[in-house]
KOLLUMTI-121046 format. One record per residue (C-alpha): x, y, z. Coordinates in steps of 0.5 Angstrom, whole numbers, plus 500, padded with zeros to 3 digits. Layout:
BEGIN
XYZ ...
***
This chain:
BEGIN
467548417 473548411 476554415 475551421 479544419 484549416 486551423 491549428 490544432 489549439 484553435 480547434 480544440 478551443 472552439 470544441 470547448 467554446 460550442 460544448 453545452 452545459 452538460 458537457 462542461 459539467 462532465 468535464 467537471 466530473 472527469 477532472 474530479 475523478 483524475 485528481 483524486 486519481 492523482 491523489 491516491 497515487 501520490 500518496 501511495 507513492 510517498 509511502 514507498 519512497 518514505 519506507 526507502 527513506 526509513 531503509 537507509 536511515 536505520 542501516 546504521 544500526 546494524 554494522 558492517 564488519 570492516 577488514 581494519 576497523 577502529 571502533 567496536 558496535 554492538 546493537 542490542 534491544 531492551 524492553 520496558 513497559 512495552 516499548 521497544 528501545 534499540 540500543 547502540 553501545 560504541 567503544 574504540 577499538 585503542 584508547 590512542 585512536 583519534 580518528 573515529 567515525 561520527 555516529 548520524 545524528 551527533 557531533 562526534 564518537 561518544 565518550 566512555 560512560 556517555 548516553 544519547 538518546 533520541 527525543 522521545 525516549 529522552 520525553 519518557 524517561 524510559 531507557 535508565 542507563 547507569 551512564 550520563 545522559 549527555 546528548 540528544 541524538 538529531 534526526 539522522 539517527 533517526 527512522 521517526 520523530 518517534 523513535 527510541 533509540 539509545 548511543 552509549 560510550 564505553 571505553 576500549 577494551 571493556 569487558 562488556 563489549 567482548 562478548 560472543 558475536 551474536 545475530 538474531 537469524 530471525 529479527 535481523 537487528 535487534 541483537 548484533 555484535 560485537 562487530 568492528 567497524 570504520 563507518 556508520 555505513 551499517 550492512 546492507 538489510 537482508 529479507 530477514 530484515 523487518 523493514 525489508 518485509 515491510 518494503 515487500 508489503 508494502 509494494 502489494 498494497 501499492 498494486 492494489 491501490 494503484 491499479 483501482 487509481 489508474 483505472 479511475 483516472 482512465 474512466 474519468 477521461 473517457 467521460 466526455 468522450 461521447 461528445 467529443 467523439 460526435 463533434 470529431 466525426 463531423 470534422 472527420 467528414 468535413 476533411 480534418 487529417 488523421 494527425 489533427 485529430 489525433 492532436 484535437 484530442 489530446 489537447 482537448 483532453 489534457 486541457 481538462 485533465 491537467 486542472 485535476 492532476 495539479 489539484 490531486 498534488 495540491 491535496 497531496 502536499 496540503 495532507 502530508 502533515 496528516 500522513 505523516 502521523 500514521 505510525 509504521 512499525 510503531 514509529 510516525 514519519 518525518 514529513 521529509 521523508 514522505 516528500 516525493 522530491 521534484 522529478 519523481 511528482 513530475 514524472 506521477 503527473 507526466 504518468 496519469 497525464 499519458 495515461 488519461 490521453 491514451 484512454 482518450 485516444 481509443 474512441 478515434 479508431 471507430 471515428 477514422 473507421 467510421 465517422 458517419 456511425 459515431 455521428 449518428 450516435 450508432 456506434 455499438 461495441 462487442 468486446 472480443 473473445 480474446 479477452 477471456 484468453 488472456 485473462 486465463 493465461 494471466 491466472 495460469 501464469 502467476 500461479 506457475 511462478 508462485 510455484 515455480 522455486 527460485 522467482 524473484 518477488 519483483 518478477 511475482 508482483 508483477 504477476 500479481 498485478 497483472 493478474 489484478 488487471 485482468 479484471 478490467 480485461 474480462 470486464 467488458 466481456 462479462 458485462 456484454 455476456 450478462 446484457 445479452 441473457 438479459 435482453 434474451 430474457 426480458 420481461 419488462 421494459 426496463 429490463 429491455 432497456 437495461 440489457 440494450 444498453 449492456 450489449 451496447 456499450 458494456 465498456 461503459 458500463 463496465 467503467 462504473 462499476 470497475 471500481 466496486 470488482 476491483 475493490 473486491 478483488 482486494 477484500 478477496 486478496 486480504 480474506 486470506 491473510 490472518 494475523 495472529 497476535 498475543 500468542 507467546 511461542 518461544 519462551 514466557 511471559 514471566 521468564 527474562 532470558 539472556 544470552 551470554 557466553 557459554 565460558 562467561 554464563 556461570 559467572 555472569 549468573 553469579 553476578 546477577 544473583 548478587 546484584 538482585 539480592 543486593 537490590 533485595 530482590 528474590 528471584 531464581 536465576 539459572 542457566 541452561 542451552 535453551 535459548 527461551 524467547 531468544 531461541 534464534 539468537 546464534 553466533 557467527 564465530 566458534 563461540 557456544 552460546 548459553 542462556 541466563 534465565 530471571 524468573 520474573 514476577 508478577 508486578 510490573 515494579 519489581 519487573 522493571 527493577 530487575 530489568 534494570 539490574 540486569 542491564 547494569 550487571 549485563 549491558 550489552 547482552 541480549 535480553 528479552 521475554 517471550 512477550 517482548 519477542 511476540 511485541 514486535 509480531 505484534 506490532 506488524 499484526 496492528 501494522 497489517 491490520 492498519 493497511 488493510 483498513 486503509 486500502 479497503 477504505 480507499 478503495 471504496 472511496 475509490 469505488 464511491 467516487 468512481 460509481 459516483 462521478 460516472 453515474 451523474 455523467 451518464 445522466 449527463 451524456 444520455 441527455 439527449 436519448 433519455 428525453 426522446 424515450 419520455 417524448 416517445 411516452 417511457 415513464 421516467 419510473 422505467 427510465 430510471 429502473 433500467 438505470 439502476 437494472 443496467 448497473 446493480 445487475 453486472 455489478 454482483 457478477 463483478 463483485 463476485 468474480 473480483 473477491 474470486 480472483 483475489 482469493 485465487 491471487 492470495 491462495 498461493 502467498 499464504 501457504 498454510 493457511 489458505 483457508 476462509 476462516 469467518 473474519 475473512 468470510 464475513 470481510 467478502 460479503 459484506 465488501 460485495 453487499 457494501 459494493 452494491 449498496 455504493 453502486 446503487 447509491 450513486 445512481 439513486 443520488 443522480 435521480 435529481 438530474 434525471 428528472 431535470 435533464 430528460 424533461 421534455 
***
């Protein structure tokens, strides 16, 4: 042993991995099981981040920025066909003479008057059906998607159409803009009214609620093993074995068996991102480019889950360098601290008072929102102590004896296999809240085509309209008036007054698009849109919401499933030794396993119940108006807790097996 204490950190560790059993292999395992998925989530979670700031910049160009010498003119505008959305971008020079003109992303040079170029699948579906020449395919810097339908039409300096009122959406920053001078593509910088930018703030909620669960996995997966590790630590301890060299034993011995998981969970990663990326966000699939992390941000994610899993397996050292003869005589019993219970009402009482607060910044009220997310680990332990005590107070059986021992114990422990169910809860409770409505029609109708136009140019721009549907021969009423209809929030930013052009539309889809095709000829720049095309695109983030939301319960029962799954087994694994003692000392394997799934199922419906409290708690104040259980979020609870339980349940039921193989005396 004196000669083993003298040696390197990596000679030590190498000999603890040589001397483990076969069960302790087999946790190591499991614990490199539970990190790599780890690993996985966050990856994934990551690269949709990094995607959606990939998408920011690529569509900044459509939305210009207005030059103090500019030398071409933008306008951004929208069109609707059978429920596609196309945007629009219609480009002029400002001076025939101009030769320097700035290259639009994605083409070879500025569009020539009457020239259309349209991104490949608009160019697939033949749905934007300009009057002008189809001339070009635009490439991938144009782009947000492979998918997306975009249109880059070329008018001549001075053109009548490109002279209209400055327009702007003040709610759908980007679908109306312009005329506007410009002497790049730079585009302007998105606001919060931006739709990207709103995805951008959702997106960074359902990171927290995918990261915290991820992270917490990968901790209970480095502390699987650390029950048998920390036994053969404290005999070196007691042979001699410095405080330093312990605590590089560890982590090499930790890193050593995390590090296989970690490169296998980015293996996965890169394997998936074809798949991932046929996931449509705002109805647009991603370019597998976009959703790569790039080398140093993967570096520093496996570098994270890496320190992260050290550290966790750090804290068992301080009752080894406290008290080495406890943790060698397997008597090394835990009693979390009342403080726990503190700080996590300060947690809740703090994100609540800056929800209220006016003028916070949303990062800063994320960073409540996780903090309060993580309260639940916090809290845990202590509520799981609580419940072992009640339990053993009020034993009637010798399972039920068993089950609380082993909760008063180690509630950490125990709390670790089924942190993942609260946590999974507490986003079902999170997410209860948030109804999204769709197919309601708020701002105009269905059968009414509004267009806005200047309030000098309606009557005459009406007249045109009326003309050139009868020559197409159809019968339809047009009128103008000051209500904006659909287009009710399209505004100027000049003195220009602004007024609206209405088309009655019919029934038939047919003649619908005719006259929409009609108005684009007569009107090309204008904006145009029904209260349908207007509630699409809310309609598309309900679909959009409603996704995410199904993703992120998804993974988080599958987090919850691995998690209760991996523990459960390494339980059995790690409890090898007590669990053939009980059955020598005469304990029937039947009561041996009741207090295994008593120990679990027991604090798990407390858990479960507190984690969809907490979530609905961290909603209430981010959905101001409609803070209330309808039965879709009612029913989304219940069944997350029942689902939760039933998950737990399965994973201590699936690990009997090895219980009965692994206690045979």
């Amino acid at each position: 042993m004196t000669t083993i204490t003298n040696s390197p950190s990596w000679v030590i560790s190498a000999w603890i991995r040589r001397g483990s059993s076969e069960q302790a292999r087999s946790i190591s395992i499991l614990s490199g099981i539970a990190i790599g998925f780890a690993t996985l989530v966050l990856t994934l979670t990551a690269s949709v981040s990094v995607g959606l700031s990939h998408r920011i910049d690529s569509a900044r160009w459509t939305d210009p920025q207005r030059a103090a010498e500019p030398v071409a003119v933008q306008i951004t505008t929208t069109r609707y066909v059978d429920g596609h959305q196309i945007k629009v971008i219609h480009l002029a020079p400002t001076s025939a003479a101009n030769e320097t003109l700035p290259i639009p992303p994605g083409m070879d040079r500025f569009p020539a008057p009457g020239e259309t170029w349209v991104s490949p699948e608009l160019k697939q579906l033949g749905l934007y059906n300009s009057t002008t020449t189809a001339k070009g395919t635009l490439g991938n810097a144009a782009l947000t998607g492979p998918d997306e339908l975009l249109a880059v039409v070329g008018h001549a300096a001075n053109d009548p159409a490109m002279l209209g009122p400055k327009l702007h959406d003040v709610m759908r920053e980007g679908e109306h803009v312009g005329p506007v001078g410009i002497s790049d593509f730079g585009g302007a910088k998105p606001n919060d009214n931006s739709e990207l930018v709103q995805y951008r703030w959702l997106t960074l909620v359902a990171t927290v609620l995918l990261v915290v669960p991820a992270l917490s996995l990968a901790a209970s997966g480095a502390r699987l093993s650390a029950s048998r590790r920390s036994e053969r630590l404290a005999l070196l301890r007691l042979a001699g074995l410095s405080r330093a060299n312990l605590v590089r034993i560890t982590i090499t011995d930790t890193l050593t068996g995390a590090l296989p998981g970690v490169v296998a969970g980015m293996a996965i990663y890169i394997a998936a991102l074809p798949l991932t990326s046929r996931v449509p966000l705002v109805g647009v699939r991603w370019f597998i480019a976009d959703l790569w992390l790039g080398v140093p941000l993967a570096i520093t994610i496996c570098v994270t889950v890496l320190g992260l899993v050290a550290l966790s397996a750090l804290v068992p050292l301080r009752r080894i360098l406290s008290d080495p003869f406890a943790v060698a005589e397997h008597h090394t019993p835990t009693v979390p601290h009342w403080w726990r219970a503190v700080i996590s009402v300060v947690a809740v009482l703090g994100f609540l008072a800056l929800t209220d607060a006016d003028n916070v910044s949303f990062m800063l009220i994320i960073a409540a929102f996780g903090a309060v997310f993580m309260v639940l680990n916090v809290i845990g332990p202590l509520v799981v102590h609580v419940i072992g005590w009640i339990m053993v107070r009020t034993a009637r059986s010798g399972a039920r004896l068993i089950a609380g021992r082993r909760l008063v114990d180690d509630p950490r422990g125990l709390w670790r296999q089924i942190s993942a169910v609260a946590l999974a809860a507490f986003i079902a409770g999170f997410l209860a809240l948030f109804t999204v409505d769709d197919g309601t029609i708020f701002m105009g109708d269905a059968h009414t085509l509004d267009v806005a136009i200047s309030a000098d140019q309606a009557d005459p721009a009406a007249a045109r309209v009326t003309s050139a549907l009868s020559a197409a021969g159809i019968d339809t009423s047009v009128w103008v008036s000051a209500s904006g209809g659909a287009l009710d929030t399209v505004v100027t930013s000049g003195d220009e007054e602004v007024s609206w052009i209405h088309v009655a539309l019919p029934g038939d889809g047919s003649t619908t698009n005719q006259i929409r095709g009609t108005l684009d000829e007569v009107l090309p720049t204008s904006a145009q849109a029904t209260g349908v095309d207007v509630i699409g695109r809310d309609n598309r983030f309900a679909h959009d919401f409603r996704t995410a939301s199904l993703i992120i319960l998804v993974v988080s029962f599958i987090i919850a499933t691995v998690g209760t799954g991996v523990i459960a087994t390494a339980a059995v694994i790690d409890r090898h030794t007590t669990n053939t003692r009980l059955r020598r000392a005469g304990v029937p394997l039947a009561m041996i396993d009741r207090a295994r799934i008593l120990q679990v199922t027991t604090p798990v419906l407390a858990a479960t119940a507190m984690g969809a409290a907490t979530g609905l708690i961290a909603a209430s104040p981010m959905t101001v108006g409609s803070s209330s259980l309808d039965p879709s979020g009612l029913l989304l609870v219940v069944a997350t807790i029942v689902l939760g339980v039933l998950a737990v349940r399965g994973g201590i039921v699936a690990s009997r097996p090895l219980l009965r193989r692994s206690s045979n005396p």
